[in-house]
MARKOL-568355 format. One record per residue (C-alpha): residue in one letter; x, y, z. Coordinates in steps of 0.25 Angstrom, whole numbers, plus 5000, padded with zeros to 4 digits. Example, Ala and Ser with C-alpha at 12.3 -4.5 7.8 and 13.67 -1.06 7.14 Angstrom:
BEGIN
A504949825031/S505549965029/
end
This chain:
BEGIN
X479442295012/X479042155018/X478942215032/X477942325027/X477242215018/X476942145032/X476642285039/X475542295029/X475042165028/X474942175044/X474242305044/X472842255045/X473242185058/X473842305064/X472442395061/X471542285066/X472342255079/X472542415081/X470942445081/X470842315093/X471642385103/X470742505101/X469342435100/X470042375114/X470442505120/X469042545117/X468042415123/X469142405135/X468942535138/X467342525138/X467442395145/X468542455157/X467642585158/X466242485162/X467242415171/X467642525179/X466342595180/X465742465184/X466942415193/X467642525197/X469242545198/X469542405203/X468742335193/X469142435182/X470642405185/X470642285183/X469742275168/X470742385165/X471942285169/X471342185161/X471142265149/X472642325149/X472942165150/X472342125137/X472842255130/X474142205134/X473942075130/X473342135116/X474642225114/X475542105117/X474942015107/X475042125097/X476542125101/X476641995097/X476042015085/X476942135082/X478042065084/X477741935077/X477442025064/X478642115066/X479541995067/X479141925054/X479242065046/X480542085052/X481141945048/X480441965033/X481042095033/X482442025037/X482341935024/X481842035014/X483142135020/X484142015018/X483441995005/X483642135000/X485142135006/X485442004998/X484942074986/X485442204987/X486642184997/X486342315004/X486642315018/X485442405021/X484542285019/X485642175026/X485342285039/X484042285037/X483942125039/X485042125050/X483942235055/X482742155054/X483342015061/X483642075073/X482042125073/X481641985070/X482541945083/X481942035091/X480542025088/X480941875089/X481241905104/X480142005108/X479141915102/X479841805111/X479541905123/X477941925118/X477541775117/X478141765131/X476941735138/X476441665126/X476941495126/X476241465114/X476741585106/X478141575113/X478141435106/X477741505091/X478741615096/X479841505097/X479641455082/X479541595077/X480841625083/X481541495078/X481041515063/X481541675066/X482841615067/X482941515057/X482341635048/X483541735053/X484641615050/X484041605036/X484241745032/X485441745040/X485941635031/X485541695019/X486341815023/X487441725025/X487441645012/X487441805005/X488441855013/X489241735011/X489141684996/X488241784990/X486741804985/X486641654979/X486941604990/X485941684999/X484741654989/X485041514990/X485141525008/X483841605004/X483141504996/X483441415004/X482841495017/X481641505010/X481241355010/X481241345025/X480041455024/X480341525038/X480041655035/X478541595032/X478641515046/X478941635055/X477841695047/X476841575050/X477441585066/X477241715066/X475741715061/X475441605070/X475941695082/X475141815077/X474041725075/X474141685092/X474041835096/X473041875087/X472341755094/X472841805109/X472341945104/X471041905101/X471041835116/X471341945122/X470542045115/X469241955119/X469941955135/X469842115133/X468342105127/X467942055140/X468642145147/X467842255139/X466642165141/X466942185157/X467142335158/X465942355149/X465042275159/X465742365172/X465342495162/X463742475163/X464042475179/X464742595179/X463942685170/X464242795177/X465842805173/X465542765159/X465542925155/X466942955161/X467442825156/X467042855141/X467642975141/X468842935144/X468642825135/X468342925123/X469643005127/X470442865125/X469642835112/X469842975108/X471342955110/X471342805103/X470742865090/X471842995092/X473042875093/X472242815082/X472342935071/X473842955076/X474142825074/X473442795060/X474242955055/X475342885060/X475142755052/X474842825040/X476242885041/X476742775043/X476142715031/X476842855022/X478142825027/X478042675023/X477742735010/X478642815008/X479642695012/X479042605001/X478942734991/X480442744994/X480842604992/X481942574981/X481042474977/X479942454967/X478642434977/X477342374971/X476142334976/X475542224970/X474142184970/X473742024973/X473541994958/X474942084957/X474642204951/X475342324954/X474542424964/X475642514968/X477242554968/X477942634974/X478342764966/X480042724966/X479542574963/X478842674948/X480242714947/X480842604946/X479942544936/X479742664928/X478342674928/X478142844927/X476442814933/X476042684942/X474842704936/X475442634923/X475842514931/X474342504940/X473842384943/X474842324933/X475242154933/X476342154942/X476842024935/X476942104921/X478042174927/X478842034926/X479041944914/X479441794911/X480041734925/X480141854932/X478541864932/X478641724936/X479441754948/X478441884950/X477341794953/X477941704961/X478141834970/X476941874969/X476241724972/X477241744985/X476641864989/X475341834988/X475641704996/X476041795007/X477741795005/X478541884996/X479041834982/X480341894978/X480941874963/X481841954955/X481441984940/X481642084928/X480642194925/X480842314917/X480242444921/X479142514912/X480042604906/X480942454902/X482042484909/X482442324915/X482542294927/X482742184938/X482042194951/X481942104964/X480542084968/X480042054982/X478342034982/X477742034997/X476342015001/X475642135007/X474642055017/X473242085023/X472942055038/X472541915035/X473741895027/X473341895014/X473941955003/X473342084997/X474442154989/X475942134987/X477242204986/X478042184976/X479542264979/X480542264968/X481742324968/X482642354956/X484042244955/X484342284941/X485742324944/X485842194953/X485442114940/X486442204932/X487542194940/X487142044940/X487242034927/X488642104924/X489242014935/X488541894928/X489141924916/X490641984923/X490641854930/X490341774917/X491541864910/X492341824921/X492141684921/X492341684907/X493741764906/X494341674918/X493941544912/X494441574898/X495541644901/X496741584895/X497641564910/X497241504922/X496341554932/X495841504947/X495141524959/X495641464971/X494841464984/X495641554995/X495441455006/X495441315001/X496241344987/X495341264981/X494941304965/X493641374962/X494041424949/X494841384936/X494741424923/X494841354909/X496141364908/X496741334924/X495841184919/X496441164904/X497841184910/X497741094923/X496940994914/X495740984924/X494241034925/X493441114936/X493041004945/X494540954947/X494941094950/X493841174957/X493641154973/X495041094971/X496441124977/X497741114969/X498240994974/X496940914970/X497640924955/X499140964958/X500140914961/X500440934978/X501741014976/X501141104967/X499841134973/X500541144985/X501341264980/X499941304973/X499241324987/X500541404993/X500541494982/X498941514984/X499141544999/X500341644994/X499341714988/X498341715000/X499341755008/X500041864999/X498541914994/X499241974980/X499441904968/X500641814966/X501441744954/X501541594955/X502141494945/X502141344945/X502041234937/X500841124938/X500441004932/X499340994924/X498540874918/X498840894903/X499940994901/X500940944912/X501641034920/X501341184918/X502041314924/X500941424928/X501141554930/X499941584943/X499441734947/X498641724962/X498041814971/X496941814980/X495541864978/X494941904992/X493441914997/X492842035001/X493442035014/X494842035008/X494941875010/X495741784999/X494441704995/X495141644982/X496341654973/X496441704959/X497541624951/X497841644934/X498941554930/X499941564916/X500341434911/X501841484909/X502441324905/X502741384890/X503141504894/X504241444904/X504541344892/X504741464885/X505541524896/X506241384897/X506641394883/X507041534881/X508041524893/X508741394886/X508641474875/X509341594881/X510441494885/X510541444871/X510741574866/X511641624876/X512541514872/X512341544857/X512841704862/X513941644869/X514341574857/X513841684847/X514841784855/X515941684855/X515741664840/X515741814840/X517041824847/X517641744838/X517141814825/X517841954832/X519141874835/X519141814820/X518841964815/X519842024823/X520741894815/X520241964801/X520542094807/X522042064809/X522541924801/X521741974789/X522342094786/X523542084787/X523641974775/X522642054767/X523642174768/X524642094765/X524142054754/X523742194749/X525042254751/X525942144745/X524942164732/X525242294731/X526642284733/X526642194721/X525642294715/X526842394717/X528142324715/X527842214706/X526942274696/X527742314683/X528742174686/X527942084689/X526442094689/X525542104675/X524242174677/X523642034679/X524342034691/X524242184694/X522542144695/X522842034704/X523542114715/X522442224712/X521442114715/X522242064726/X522442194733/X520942234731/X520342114738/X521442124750/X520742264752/X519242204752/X519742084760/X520042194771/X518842294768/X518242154772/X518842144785/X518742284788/X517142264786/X517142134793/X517842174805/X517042294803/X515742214803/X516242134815/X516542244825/X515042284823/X514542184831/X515442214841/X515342364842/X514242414852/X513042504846/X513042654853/X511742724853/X511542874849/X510642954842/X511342944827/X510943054818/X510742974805/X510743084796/X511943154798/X512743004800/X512142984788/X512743094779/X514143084786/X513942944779/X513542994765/X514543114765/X515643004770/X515142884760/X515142994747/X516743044752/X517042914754/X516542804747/X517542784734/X516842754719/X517342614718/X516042564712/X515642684703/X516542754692/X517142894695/X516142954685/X514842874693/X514142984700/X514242994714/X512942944724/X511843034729/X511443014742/X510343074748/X510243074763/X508443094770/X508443134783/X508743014793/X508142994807/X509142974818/X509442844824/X510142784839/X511142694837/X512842704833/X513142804824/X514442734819/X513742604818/X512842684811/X513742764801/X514442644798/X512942594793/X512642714783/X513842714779/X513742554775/X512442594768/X512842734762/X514142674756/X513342544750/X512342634742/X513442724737/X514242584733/X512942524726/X512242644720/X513942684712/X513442614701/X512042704699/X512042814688/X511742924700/X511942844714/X510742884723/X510642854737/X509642884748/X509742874763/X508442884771/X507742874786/X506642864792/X505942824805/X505042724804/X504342674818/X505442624829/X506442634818/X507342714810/X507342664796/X508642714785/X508742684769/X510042694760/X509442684746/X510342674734/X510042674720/X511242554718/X511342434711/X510342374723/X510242224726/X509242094724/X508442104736/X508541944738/X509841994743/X509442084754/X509642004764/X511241984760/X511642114761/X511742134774/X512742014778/X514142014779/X514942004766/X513741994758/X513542074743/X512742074732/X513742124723/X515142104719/X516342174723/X516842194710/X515442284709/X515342344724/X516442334734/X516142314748/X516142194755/X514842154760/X514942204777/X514442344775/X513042304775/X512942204786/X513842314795/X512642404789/X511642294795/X512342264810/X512442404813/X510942404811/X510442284818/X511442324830/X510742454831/X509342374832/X508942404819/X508742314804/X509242344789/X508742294776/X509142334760/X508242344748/X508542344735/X508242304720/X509542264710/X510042404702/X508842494710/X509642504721/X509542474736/X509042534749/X509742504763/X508942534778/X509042504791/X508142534802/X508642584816/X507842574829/X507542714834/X507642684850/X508842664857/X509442524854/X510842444860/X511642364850/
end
C-alpha cells in the first residue's frame, strides 16, 4: 500500500511530463519540416540529428527520474513487508521483503550506470547508495534481532533504527537528484526550443514543401492521439485492477479526509466493521472510532501523515454492531505533485486473535510461573551451555538457605562444595549426552539444615532445531525418608533377633509341653488308679465315707488335671499345625457338629428331667480356609451354648451367617446364664472363666482354641452378652484366599 500511495502522490508528474514529449514531437517536427524545405537534405539531417539528441537526452533524464522513485518505493516497500512478517510471521510477506531488497540493489546499480556521465550526481549517487546500505543493515538487523530473540527484541533494533532517520535521508537524496534532472530537463527542453526555433526559420524558405510535410506531420499527430486514447483505455484498466487489488484486501481500507473524516472504504473493510451502508459512516470523525489512549495514539498517526510519513499504532475499536476488536493501524500520506498532503490512508487490519492468543499465553505463562514457584519440590533451570542457573523456585532457595542473586547466572561450585558440584556437572552432561531423563541422588550441604539427601529427575529441553538449550531438574528432599529407611532396617534387625529369640522361646515351650505330655501323665495315672484300687479293696475295712469323698474328690481332679493337659497340648499343637485352604461348606459342617454335640455331649450341668436344647441352624455362606481347624471351632462354640444355656427352662440356641463386605460374619446365640461384659475381654485367653467348676465344667482352653483358629485364618472373634440373658459368640472370616 505504500508503493501505490507514492504512485498516487507521483501521478500529477507522470501526466505533466507525458503531455511534454508530445508538445515536443509536435514544435520539433514544424521546426525540422522549415529546416528541410529551407535547407534541404543535408541541413535537414543534421536538425534532425540534433533533435533525436535532445529527445534522448530528455528520455534519460526521465530514466533517472524512474529509477530514483522506483528505488525509494522499493526500500519503503521492503520495511512495511518486514513489518507485516514481524507482525504476522507469514512467509508470504518475509519473500516479499527478500523480493523488494534485491530491486533496491539493482536500481542502486542501474542508477549508478545513468548518472555515469553526470560527476555531480555520481557524487549524490555515492551518498544515496551508502545510506541504501546502512538502511538494508538496519532492517537486516531488525530481522535478525526477531529471528534470534523474538518480537521485543526486534521492536527495540526497530526503535532504535528509527533514530538515525535514514529512510527520511535517502528520501531527502533522492528529491535532491530529482530535483537536478528536473533542472537538466528544463535545459534541455530550452536546447530543443531552439532547435524548433531553427527549423521554423528554414520553413518560410521552403514554402513550397510545407504541404507535403504537414501531411505527414497530420498522419503522425494522427497516430500520437491514436497511441494516446490506447494508452489512457489502458491506464484506466489499469486503475480497475488496482481496485479490484485494494477491494480484495484482507484489510480494512479508509480514505481519510485532511481534517480526518472518513470519505471511502472498501467494501471487505464494511465487513469487517459491520456497517450494513457506508452511508451511515460518511464523512464521519475518523478519531470517534477510537477512545482514551488509543485515540491518542490515533492522532499522533494522523499529525505523521499529514507531515508526510506514515504513523503506525495499535488500539481497541469495537465494530458498529459491538462486536470488540483489536486492530493494527498504519496512516500513509496520499501526496500531490508538490508534495503536499491531500488525503490519507488509513489500513487497519483485524489482530483480535493476536491479542486473544496474547492474552491466554499471558495468563498460562502467569499459571505457570505460579505453580513452579509454589510448588512444594524443588525446580530449576540450568543453561545447556554454561550450566549456569536461570531459574529457581521458592522452595530449590528456602532449602539451600540462599536468594536469587546468589543463585541465578551462577554455577554450582559458586555455593557447593567442589566434590559435589563436580559430580553435579557430570550428571548434567549425562543427561545432555543421554537426551532422556535420569535419576540421580546426592546429598548437599545446605546453609541452615546441614547436610540433605535429594532425590533429582533431569532431562533436557531442546530448541526448535532439536538442540539441548536448557535442563529441567525437580528434586525430593528424601533426608527423612532415608532416616526412616535408616530406622526401619535397624528395626528389622531388632526384630529379627526378637524372632530368633521368640522361636527359641517357642521351641522351648513345645520341648516343655511334650514334658507335660509324658512326665505328667504318668503320676496323674498313678494316682487315679491307686485311688481307685483303695476305692475297691479298702472300702468296707478301712475307709468311712469321709474317706470314700476324699478319694472321689481325689480321682475327679486327677481326671481334670489330664482333660487339662489334653487341652493344652491341644492348644499348643495349633500354633504348629500348618492352615490348608479349601472351599468349607459351613452349613453342612455345621450340622455334622450339632447332630455330633446333641449325641454326645452328656447332661452333667442339667438334671435328667431338664429339657434338652433347641438349636436352630439359618443358612451359612461358605468360607476358604481348614475345615478340621474349623470344626474343631464350631464344635468349641456349639458345645459352650449347650453347657451354659443347661440351666434355662427351655434351652434355645441359634446359629447364624452372613456376608458382610470382604467378610464372612457367623453368630452362636444362646439364651444361657450370659456373662458381665467387663469381662469380655477374659474369655478368650487361656485358662481363663467366669464361673466355677463346681457350676460348669470345662477348663478354660476351648475358647482361645476358638480364638487361634480364627486369627490364623485371618479373621477376628468377639462375644456379647448380659448376666442371665444369655450370650452371642461371632467371628468373621476373610472371603479371599488367605495362608496361615
Amino acid at each position: 500500500m505504500l508503493q501505490k500511495g507514492l504512485t498516487l502522490g507521483d501521478r500529477p508528474d507522470t501526466e505533466r511530463s507525458g503531455l511534454a514529449p508530445v508538445e515536443i514531437k509536435i514544435l520539433s517536427a514544424f521546426l525540422l519540416a522549415m529546416s528541410l524545405l529551407l535547407f534541404g537534405g543535408t541541413y535537414t539531417y543534421r536538425t534532425t540529428v540534433e533533435f533525436a539528441n535532445s529527445v534522448q537526452w530528455v528520455a534519460h533524464t526521465q530514466d533517472v527520474r524512474a529509477t530514483l522513485a522506483t528505488l525509494y518505493a522499493s526500500l519503503a516497500g521492503a520495511e512495511l513487508a518486514q513489518r507485516d512478517y514481524l507482525l504476522t510471521t507469514q512467509h508470504a510477506q518475509l519473500d516479499e521483503y527478500v523480493r523488494l531488497v534485491d530491486v533496491v540493489q539493482q536500481r542502486v546499480a542501474e542508477l549508478a550506470r545513468v548518472t555515469s556521465d553526470n560527476a555531480a550526481q555520481q557524487r549524490d549517487r555515492a551518498v544515496l547508495e551508502s545510506l541504501v546500505d546502512k538502511r538494508l543493515h538496519e532492517l537486516a538487523g531488525v530481522l535478525t534481532a526477531y529471528q534470534s530473540y523474538g518480537l521485543p527484541a526486534a521492536r527495540e533494533v526497530l526503535r532504535q533504527s528509527r533514530l538515525s532517520s535514514s529512510t527520511e535521508d535517502v528520501r531527502a537524496i533522492t528529491e535532491r537528484m530529482d530535483s537536478v534532472e528536473a533542472r537538466l530537463l528544463a535545459e534541455r527542453q530550452g536546447a530543443a526550443a531552439r532547435v524548433r526555433r531553427t527549423t521554423l526559420i528554414s520553413l518560410l524558405v521552403t514554402l513550397a514543401l510545407a504541404s507535403a510535410i504537414f501531411i505527414v506531420l497530420f498522419r503522425g499527430v494522427h497516430r500520437e492521439m491514436l497511441a494516446r486514447r490506447g494508452a489512457e483505455h489502458a491506464l484506466r484498466g489499469s486503475e480497475q485492477y488496482n481496485r479490484s487489488i485494494v477491494d480484495s484486501s484482507p484489510d480494512c481500507l479508509a480514505i481519510l479526509t485532511t481534517d480526518a473524516r472518513v470519505s471511502q472504504m472498501t467494501p471487505h473493510g464494511l465487513r469487517l466493521m459491520e456497517v450494513p451502508d457506508f452511508q451511515a459512516i460518511a464523512n464521519t470523525d475518523w478519531f470517534a472510532f477510537w477512545s482514551g489512549e488509543d485515540q491518542s495514539a490515533a492522532r499522533r498517526a494522523v499529525a505523521a501523515a499529514l507531515a508526510g510519513s506514515a504513523g503506525r499504532f495499535q488500539g481497541y475499536c469495537p465494530t458498529r454492531a459491538g462486536t470488540p476488536k483489536w486492530w493494527d493501524v498504519i496512516v500513509m500520506p496520499v501526496q500531490s505533485g508538490d508534495g503536499k498532503t491531500e488525503q490519507m490512508l488509513s489500513v487497519a487490519r483485524d489482530i483480535t486473535e493476536v491479542k486473544n492468543a496474547e492474552t491466554k499465553l499471558t495468563a498460562a505463562n502467569r499459571f505457570l510461573d505460579s505453580l513452579i514457584e509454589n510448588l512444594p519440590v524443588m525446580v530449576f533451570i540450568k543453561d545447556a551451555r554454561t550450566f549456569c542457573y536461570v531459574r529457581q523456585n521458592r522452595a530449590a532457595l528456602n532449602l539451600l538457605g540462599l536468594a536469587q542473586h546468589d543463585v541465578i547466572g551462577k554455577r554450582d561450585r559458586d555455593f557447593l562444595p567442589a566434590e559435589q558440584a563436580d559430580f553435579i556437572l557430570a550428571k548434567d552432561r549425562e543427561v545432555l549426552a543421554a537426551g532422556r531423563l535420569i535419576d540421580v541422588e546426592q546429598s548437599i550441604d545446605t546453609r541452615l539444615l546441614g547436610v540433605r539427601t535429594l532425590h533429582t529427575m533431569k532431562m533436557p529441553i531442546l530448541d526448535e532445531r532439536g538442540t539441548p538449550e536448557f535442563i529441567l531438574g525437580i528434586s525430593v528432599d528424601i533426608t527423612e525418608r532415608k532416616l526412616a529407611e535408616s530406622a526401619v532396617r535397624e528395626l528389622n534387625a531388632a526384630l529379627s533377633a526378637k524372632a530368633a529369640q521368640l522361636e527359641a522361646a517357642n521351641k522351648e515351650l513345645e520341648s516343655f509341653s511334650y514334658s507335660v505330655s509324658h512326665d505328667l501323665r504318668a503320676p496323674l495315672r498313678a494316682i487315679d488308679g491307686f485311688a481307685l484300687m483303695l476305692e475297691e479293696d479298702y472300702t468296707e475295712q478301712r475307709l468311712d465315707a469321709e474317706g470314700l469323698r476324699y478319694l472321689s474328690v481325689i480321682r475327679q481332679n486327677s481326671r481334670r488335671m489330664g482333660a487339662l493337659i489334653d487341652d493344652l497340648l491341644a492348644f499348643s499343637r495349633l500354633g504348629r499345625q500348618p492352615v490348608a485352604q479349601g472351599e468349607v461348606n459351613v452349613d453342612s459342617l455345621v450340622r455334622e457338629v450339632v447332630e455330633e454335640v446333641l449325641h454326645t455331649e452328656p447332661p452333667v450341668d442339667r438334671s435328667q428331667s431338664a429339657a434338652a436344647p433347641h438349636i436352630e441352624v439359618e443358612p451359612l455362606p461358605p468360607a476358604r480356609g481348614d475345615r478340621g481347624l474349623l470344626r474343631q471351632v464350631w464344635a468349641n462354640l456349639i458345645a459352650n451354648a449347650v453347657k451354659y444355656s443347661s440351666k434355662a427352662a427351655r434351652p434355645f440356641i441359634q446359629v447364624s451367617g452372613r456376608q458382610v463386605g470382604a467378610e464372612s460374619h457367623y453368630s452362636v446365640r444362646d439364651n444361657g446364664v450370659g456373662f458381665d461384659m467387663e469381662y469380655a475381654e477374659q474369655l478368650f485367653r487361656v485358662f481363663q472363666r467366669l464361673h466355677r467348676a463346681d457350676e460348669f465344667s470345662g477348663t478354660g482352653v476351648g475358647l482361645a482354641i476358638v480364638h487361634r483358629v480364627v486369627t490364623r485364618h485371618g479373621g477376628r472373634v468377639w462375644a456379647e452378652g448380659k448376666v442371665d440373658q444369655g450370650a452371642v459368640f461371632s467371628f468373621a472370616l476373610p472371603r479371599g484366599e488367605r495362608s496361615g
